[in-house]
N, C-alpha and C positions, 0 to 999 in steps of 0.2 A: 294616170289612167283616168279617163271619164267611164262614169259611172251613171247611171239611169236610173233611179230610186222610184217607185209606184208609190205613191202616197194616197189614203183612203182619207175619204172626206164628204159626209151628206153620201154614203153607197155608189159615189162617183172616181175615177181615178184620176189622180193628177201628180205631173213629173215633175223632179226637179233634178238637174245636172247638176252634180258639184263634184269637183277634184278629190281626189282621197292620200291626204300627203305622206309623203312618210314621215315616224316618228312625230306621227300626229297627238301621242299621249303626251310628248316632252317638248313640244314647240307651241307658245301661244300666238294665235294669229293676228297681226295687230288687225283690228274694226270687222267683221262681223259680214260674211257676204248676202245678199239678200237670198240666196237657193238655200242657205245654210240654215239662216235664221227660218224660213217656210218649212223646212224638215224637223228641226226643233220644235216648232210650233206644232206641226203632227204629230210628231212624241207625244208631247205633255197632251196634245187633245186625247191620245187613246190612252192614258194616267188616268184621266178627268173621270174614271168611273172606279165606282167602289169595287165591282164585281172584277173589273178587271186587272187594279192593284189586288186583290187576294188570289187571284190568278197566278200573275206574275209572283207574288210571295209565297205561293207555294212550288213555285218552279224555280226558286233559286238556287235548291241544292239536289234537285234531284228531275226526273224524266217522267211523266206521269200522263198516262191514256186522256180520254175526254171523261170518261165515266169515272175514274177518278178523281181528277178534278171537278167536276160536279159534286159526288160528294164531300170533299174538301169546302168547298164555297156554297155549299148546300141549296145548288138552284139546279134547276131540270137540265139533262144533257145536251137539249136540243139549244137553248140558250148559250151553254155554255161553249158550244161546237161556234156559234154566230159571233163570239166575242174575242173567241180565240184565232176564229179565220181572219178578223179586223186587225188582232197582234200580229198575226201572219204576215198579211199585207203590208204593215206597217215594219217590219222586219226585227220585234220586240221578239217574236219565242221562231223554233223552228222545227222544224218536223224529223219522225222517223217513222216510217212504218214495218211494222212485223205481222205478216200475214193479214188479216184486215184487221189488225188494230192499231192507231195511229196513237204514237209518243212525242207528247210537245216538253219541249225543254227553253232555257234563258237564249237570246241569240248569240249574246258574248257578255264577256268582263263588265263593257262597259253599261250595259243594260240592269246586270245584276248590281252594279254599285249604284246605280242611280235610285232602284226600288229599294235600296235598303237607305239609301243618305234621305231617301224622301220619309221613309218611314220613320227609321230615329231622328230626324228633324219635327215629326210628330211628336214622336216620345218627347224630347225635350221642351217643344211649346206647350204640352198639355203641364208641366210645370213638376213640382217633388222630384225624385230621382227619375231618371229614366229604365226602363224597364232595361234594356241591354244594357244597362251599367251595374245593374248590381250580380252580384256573385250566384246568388241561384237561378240565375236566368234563364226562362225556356227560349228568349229569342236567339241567344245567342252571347259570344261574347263579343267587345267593340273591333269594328274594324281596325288591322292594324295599320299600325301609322297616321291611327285618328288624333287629331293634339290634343282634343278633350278628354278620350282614354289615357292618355300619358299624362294630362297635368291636376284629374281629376276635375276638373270643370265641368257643367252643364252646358 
């Protein structure tokens, strides 16, 4: 199936086609297509903001307004409404609306594992234990089937 991706870039749109295979999570693709790598690159540009990883981190387990999220990341609604329409765009959160209030949540799997591997890959460059590793954790406990949770390593 071709697919048609909208990628946000400088408030402009730009496309890129690429195949969607199947059993895309258990096949590696040998060498890298240039659409693919251009959409990657998009990801990690709408990462590239702090406001908008604590966005994404508070949408990892749950569904949450704009005015909530606002106060969560403790910056004005109206900002936060402009950062979330750019995830939109970019296909990182997705919408629901219930009467006129709109519920953004994670897009998928792959999205939620990417804001958490970036974030405990924080945790562990900042050095000491990492915060999701020890036992009274508020982030959480490690994802399963992390090697470093089963072999105890950093």
């Amino acid at each position: 199936m071709d697919v048609t991706v909208r990628l946000v870039r400088y408030g402009r749109y730009h496309s890129a086609n690429y195949y969607l295979r199947m059993h895309a999570d258990t096949h590696r693709v040998e060498g890298l297509a240039d659409e693919h790598a251009a959409f990657a690159v998009e990801v990690f540009r709408m990462l590239a903001d702090l406001t908008r990883v604590r966005l994404l981190w508070a949408l990892l387990d749950q569904e949450l307004s704009v005015g909530e999220l606002a106060a969560v990341v403790g910056k004005p609604a109206a900002g936060v409404s402009q950062h979330l329409a750019k995830l939109r765009m970019a296909r990182l959160v997705r919408t629901r609306r219930e009467g006129t209030t709109v519920y953004y949540r994670i897009e998928n799997s792959h999205i939620r594992q990417l804001i958490q591997d970036a974030v405990y890959h924080a945790d562990h460059a900042s050095g000491g234990v990492p915060e999701h590793h020890r036992a009274d954790s508020v982030v959480g406990t490690p994802v399963q089937g992390n090697r470093d949770s089963e072999t105890g390593g950093t």
